[in-house]
C-alpha positions as CSV (number, residue, x, y, z in Angstrom):
1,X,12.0,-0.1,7.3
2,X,8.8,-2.0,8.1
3,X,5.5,0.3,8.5
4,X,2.2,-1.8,10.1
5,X,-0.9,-1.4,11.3
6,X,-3.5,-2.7,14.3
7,X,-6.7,-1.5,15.2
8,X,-8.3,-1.4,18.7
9,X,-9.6,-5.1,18.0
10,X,-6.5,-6.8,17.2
11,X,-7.4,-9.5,14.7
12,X,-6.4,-7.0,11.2
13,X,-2.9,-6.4,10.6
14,X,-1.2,-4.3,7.5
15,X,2.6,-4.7,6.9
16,X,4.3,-2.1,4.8
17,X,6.4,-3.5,2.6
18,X,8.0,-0.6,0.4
19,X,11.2,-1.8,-1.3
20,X,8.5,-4.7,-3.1
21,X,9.0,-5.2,-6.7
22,X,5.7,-5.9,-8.0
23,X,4.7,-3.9,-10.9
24,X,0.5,-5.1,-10.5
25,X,-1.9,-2.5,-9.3
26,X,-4.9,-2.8,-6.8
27,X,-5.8,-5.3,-4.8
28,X,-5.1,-9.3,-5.4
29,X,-2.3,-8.9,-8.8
30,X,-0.2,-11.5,-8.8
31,X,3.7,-10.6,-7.4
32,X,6.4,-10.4,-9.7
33,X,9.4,-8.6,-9.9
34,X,9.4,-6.1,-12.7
35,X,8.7,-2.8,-10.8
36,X,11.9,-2.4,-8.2
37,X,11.2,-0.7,-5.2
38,X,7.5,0.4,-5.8
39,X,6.1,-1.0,-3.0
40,X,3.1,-3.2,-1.3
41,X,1.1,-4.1,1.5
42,X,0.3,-7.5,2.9
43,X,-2.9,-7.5,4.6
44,X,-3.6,-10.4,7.6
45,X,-6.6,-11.0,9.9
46,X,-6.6,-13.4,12.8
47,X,-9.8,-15.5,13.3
48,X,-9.4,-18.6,16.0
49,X,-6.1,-17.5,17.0
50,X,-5.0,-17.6,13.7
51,X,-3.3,-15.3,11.2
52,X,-3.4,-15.9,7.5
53,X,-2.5,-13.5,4.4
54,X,-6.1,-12.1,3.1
55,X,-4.7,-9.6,0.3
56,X,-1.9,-8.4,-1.2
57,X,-1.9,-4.4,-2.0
58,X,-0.5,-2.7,-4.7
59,X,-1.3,1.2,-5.2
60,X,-4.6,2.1,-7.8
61,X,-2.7,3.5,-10.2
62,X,0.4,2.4,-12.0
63,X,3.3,1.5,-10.0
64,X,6.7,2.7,-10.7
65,X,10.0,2.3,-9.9
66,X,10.8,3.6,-6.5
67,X,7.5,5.0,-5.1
68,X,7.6,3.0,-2.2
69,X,3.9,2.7,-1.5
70,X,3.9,1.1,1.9
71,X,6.0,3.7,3.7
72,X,3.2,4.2,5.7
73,X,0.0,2.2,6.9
74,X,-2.8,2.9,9.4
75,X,-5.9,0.7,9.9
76,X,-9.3,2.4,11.0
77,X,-10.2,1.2,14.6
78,X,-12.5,-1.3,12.9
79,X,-10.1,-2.5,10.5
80,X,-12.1,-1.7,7.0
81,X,-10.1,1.1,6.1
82,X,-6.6,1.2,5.2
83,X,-4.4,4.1,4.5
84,X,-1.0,3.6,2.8
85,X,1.4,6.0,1.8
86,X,3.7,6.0,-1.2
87,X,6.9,8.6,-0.4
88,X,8.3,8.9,-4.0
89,X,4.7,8.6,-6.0
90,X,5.6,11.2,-9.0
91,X,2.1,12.5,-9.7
92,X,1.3,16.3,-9.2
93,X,-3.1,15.9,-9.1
94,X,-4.4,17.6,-6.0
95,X,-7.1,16.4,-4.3
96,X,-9.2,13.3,-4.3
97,X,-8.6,10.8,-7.5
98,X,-6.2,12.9,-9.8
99,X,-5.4,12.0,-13.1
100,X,-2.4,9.7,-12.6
101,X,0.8,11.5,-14.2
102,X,5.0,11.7,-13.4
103,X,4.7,15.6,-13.5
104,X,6.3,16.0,-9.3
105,X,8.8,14.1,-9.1
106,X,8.9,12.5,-5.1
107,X,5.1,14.6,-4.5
108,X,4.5,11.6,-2.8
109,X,0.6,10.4,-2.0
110,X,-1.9,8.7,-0.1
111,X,-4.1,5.7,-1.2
112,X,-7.4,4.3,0.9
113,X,-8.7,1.4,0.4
């Protein structure tokens, strides 16, 4: 299962990529493999004709085994905001920037960047 983006202008692109292994958070950790199935995004834009990798996503807060951030992904029309989703994230906070915690198991949530 592959999830992407494209806004209206076509030179962005976000690729889902949920069963990643990385166990870094944000933007720009480096990849590794201790966190099966937690998930990431690969961000692209296209200048000249062009693609090249820009960033590599991983979710704010901790990622954990199976959350699968990446599900999901929209890019705004413009192609400065990004929405991902992470089906299995564990955390029960409500609301905008929670306390991160494993207290709903498969709540699931949304990140912007």
């Amino acid at each position: 299962m592959v999830a992407a983006g494209l806004p209206g202008d076509g030179n962005a692109l976000a690729v889902g990529a949920p069963f990643e292994d990385g166990s870094g958070t944000g933007i720009g950790s480096l990849p590794d493999e201790l966190a099966p199935d937690s998930g990431a995004v690969y961000f692209y834009a296209r200048s000249a004709g062009t693609w090249s990798q820009q960033a590599y996503v991983k979710a704010s807060n901790l990622p954990e085994f199976n959350d699968q951030f990446g599900t999901s992904v929209a890019l705004s029309g413009d192609g400065n905001t990004l929405a991902v989703g992470a089906r299995f994230e564990d955390g029960s906070s409500t609301g905008i920037d929670g306390t991160p915690d494993n207290l709903a198991v498969d709540a699931g949530a949304v990140y912007l960047y």
